[in-house]
N, CA, C and O of each residue as an XYZ file, in Angstrom:
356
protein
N       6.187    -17.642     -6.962
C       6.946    -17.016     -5.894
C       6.664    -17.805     -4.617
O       5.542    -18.097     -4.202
N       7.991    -18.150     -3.975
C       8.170    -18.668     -2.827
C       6.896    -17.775     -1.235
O       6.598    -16.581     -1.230
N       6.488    -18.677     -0.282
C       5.760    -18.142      0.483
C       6.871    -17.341      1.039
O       6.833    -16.138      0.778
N       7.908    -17.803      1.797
C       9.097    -16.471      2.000
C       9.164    -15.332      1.223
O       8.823    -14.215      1.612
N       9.445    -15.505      0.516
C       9.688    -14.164     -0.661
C       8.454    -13.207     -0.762
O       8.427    -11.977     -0.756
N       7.323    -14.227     -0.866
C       5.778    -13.101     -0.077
C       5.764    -12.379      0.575
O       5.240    -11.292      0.334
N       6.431    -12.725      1.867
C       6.275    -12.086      3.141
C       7.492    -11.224      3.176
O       7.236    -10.272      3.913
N       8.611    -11.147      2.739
C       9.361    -10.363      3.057
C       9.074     -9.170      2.180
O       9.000     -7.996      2.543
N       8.939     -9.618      1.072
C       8.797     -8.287      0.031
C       7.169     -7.410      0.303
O       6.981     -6.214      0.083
N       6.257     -8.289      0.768
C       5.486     -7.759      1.794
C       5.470     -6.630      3.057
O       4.778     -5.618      3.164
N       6.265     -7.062      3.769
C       7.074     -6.117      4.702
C       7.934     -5.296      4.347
O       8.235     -4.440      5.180
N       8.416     -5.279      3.402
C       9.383     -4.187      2.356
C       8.548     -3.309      1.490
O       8.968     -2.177      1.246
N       7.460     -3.689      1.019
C       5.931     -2.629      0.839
C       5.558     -1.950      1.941
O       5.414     -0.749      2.169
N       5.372     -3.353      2.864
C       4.434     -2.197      3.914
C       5.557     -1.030      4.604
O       5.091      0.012      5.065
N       6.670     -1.220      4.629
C       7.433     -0.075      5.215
C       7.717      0.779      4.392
O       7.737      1.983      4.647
N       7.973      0.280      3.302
C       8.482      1.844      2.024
C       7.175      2.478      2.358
O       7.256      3.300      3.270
N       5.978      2.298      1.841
C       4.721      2.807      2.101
C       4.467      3.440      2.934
O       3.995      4.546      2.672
N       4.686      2.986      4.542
C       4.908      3.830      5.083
C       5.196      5.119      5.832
O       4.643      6.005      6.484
N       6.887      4.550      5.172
C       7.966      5.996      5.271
C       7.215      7.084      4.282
O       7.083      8.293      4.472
N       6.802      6.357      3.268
C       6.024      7.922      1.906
C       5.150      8.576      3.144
O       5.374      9.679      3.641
N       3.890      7.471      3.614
C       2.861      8.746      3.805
C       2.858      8.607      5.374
O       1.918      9.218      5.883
N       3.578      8.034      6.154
C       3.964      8.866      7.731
C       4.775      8.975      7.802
O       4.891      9.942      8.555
N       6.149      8.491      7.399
C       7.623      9.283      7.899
C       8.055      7.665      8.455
O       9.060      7.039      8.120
N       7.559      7.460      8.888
C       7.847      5.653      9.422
C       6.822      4.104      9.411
O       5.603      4.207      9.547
N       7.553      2.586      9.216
C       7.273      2.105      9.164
C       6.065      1.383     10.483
O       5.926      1.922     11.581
N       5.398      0.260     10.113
C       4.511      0.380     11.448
C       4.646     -0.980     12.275
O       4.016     -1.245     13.298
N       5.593     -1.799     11.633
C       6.190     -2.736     12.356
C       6.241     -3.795     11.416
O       6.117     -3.663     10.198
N       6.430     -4.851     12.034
C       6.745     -6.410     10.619
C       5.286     -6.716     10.463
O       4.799     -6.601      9.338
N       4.537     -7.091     11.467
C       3.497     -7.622     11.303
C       2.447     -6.420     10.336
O       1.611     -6.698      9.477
N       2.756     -5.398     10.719
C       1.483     -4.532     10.309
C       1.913     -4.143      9.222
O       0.969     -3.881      8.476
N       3.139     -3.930      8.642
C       4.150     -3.734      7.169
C       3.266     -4.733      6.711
O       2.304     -4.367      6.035
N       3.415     -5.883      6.950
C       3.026     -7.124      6.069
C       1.865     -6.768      5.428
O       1.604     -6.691      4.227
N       1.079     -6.523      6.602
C      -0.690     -6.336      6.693
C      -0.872     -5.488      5.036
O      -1.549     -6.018      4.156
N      -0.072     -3.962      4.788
C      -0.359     -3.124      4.542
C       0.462     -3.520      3.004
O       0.056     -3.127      1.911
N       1.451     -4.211      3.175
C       2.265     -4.722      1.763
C       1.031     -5.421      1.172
O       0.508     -4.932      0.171
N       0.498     -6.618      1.774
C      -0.329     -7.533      0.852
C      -1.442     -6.891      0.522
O      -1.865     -7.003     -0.628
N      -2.236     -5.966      1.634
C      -3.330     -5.467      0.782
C      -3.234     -4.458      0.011
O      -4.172     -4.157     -0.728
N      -1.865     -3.617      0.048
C      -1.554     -2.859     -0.915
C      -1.227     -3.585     -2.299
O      -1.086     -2.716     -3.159
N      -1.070     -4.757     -2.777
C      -0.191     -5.397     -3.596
C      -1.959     -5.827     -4.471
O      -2.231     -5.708     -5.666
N      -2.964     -6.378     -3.207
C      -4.006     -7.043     -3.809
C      -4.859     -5.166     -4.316
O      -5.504     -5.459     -5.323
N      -4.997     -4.196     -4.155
C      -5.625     -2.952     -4.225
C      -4.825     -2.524     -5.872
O      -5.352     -2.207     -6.939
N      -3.213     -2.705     -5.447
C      -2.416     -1.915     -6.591
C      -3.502     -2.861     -8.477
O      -4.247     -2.673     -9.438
N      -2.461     -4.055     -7.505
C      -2.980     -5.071     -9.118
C      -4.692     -4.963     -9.441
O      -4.995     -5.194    -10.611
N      -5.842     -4.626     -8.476
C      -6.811     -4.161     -9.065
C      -7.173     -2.793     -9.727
O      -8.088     -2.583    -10.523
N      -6.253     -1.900     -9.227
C      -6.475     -0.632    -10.121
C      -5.359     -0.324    -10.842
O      -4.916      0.821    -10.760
N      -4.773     -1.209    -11.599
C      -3.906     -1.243    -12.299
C      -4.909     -2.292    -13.800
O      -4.960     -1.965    -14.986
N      -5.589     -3.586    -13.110
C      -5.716     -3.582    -13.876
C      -7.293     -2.858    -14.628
O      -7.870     -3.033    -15.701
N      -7.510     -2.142    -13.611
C      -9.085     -1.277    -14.163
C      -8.360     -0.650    -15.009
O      -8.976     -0.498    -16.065
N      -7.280     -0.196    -15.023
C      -6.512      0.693    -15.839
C      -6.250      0.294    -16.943
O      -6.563      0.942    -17.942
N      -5.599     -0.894    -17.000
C      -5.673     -1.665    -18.314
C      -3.594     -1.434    -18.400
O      -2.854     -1.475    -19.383
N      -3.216     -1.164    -16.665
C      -1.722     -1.207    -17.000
C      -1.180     -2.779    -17.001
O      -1.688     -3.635    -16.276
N      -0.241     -3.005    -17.779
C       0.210     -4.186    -17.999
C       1.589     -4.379    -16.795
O       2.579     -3.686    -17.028
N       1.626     -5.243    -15.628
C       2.769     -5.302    -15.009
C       3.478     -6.768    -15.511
O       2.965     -7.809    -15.924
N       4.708     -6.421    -15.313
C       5.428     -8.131    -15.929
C       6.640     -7.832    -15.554
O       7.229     -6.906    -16.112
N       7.317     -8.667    -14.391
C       8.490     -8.986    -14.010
C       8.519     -8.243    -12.421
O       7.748     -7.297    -12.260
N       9.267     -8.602    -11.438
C       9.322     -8.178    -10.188
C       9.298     -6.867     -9.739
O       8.920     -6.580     -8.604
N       9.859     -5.655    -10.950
C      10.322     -4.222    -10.144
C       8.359     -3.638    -10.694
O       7.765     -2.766    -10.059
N       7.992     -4.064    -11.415
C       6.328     -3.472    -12.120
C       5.694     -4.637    -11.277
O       4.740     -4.946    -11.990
N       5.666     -5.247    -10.475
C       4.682     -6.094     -9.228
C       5.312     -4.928     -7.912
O       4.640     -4.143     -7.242
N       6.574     -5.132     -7.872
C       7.024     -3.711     -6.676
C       5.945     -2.871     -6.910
O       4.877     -2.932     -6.301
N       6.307     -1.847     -8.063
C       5.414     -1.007     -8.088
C       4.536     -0.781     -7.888
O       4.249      0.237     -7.258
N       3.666     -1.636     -8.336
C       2.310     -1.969     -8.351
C       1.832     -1.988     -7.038
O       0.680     -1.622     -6.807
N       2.674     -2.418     -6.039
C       2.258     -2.944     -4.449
C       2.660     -1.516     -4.103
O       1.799     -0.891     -3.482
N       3.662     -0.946     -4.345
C       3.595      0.504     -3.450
C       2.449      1.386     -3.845
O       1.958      2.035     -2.922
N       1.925      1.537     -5.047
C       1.548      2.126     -5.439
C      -0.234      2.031     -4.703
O      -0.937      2.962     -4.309
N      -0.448      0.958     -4.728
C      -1.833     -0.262     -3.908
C      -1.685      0.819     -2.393
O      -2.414      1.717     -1.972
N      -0.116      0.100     -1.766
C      -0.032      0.539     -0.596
C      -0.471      1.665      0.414
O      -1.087      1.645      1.480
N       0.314      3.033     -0.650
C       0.359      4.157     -0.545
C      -1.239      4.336     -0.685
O      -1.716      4.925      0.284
N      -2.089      3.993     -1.583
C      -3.299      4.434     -1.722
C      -4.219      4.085     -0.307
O      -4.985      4.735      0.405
N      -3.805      2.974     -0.317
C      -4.677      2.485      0.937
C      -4.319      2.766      2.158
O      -5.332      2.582      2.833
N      -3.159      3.227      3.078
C      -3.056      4.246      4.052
C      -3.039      5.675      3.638
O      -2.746      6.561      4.441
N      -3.362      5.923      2.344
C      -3.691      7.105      2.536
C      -4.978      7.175      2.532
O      -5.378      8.251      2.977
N      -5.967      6.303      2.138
C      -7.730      6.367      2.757
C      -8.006      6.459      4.067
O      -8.756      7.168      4.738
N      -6.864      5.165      4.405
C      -7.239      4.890      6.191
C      -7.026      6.102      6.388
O      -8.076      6.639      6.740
N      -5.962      6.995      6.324
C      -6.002      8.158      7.080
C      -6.535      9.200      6.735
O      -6.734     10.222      7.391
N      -6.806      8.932      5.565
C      -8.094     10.375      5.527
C      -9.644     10.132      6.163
O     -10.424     10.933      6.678
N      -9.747      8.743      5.914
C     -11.248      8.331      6.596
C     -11.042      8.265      8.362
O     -11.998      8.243      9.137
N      -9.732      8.242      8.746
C      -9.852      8.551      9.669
C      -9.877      9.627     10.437
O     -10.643      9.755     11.392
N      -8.717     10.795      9.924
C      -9.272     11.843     10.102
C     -10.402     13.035      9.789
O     -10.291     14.246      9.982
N     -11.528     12.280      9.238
C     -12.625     12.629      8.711
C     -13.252     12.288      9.817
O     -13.912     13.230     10.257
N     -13.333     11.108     10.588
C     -14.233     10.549     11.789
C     -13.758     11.914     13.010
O     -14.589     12.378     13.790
N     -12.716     12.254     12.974
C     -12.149     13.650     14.166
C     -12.471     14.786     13.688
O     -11.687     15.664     14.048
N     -13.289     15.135     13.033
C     -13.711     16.306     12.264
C     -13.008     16.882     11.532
O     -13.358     18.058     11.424
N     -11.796     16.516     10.709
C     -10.887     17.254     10.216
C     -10.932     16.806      8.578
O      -9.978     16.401      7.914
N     -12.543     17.035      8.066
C     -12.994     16.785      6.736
C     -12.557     18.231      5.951
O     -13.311     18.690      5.094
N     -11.520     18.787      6.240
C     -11.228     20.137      5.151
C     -11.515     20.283      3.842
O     -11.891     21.285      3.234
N     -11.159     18.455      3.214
C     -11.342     18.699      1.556
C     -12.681     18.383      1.316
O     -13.099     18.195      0.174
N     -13.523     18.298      2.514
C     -14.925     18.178      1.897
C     -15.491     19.411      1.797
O     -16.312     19.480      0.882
N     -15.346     20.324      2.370
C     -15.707     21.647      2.465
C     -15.963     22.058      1.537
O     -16.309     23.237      1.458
């Protein structure tokens, strides 16, 4: 895969991702941010899993799936730092 094609489908993670767990995207640069390390997170617990991805829409996946996980830590670890640890209770 082309370095273009990285980055856009990058930024097309980091915003679907996003829109799931705030309602909106967080810009090109920070989409990107959140596509690639969602993409490098997905394909490691995918493959702890032992899921097999092969062909572009199961690498998609895989990156939203990365994505979504990893702003949804940031924001629970962050709202854990504001005292708002409910599910630890």
């Amino acid at each position: 895969m082309g370095l273009v094609a990285f980055v856009i489908i990058g930024i097309i993670v980091g915003g679907l991702a996003g829109n799931i767990v705030n309602g909106h995207g967080f810009g090109g640069v920070s989409d990107l941010f959140v596509g690639v390390l969602g993409s490098l997170l997905g394909g490691f617990i995918f493959d702890i899993l032992g899921i097999p991805t092969y062909g572009f829409l199961s690498s998609a996946l895989t990156s939203v799936v990365g994505a979504v996980l990893f702003l949804s830590m940031i924001g629970y670890f962050r709202d854990m730092g504001r005292g708002k640890d409910q599910l630890i209770r």
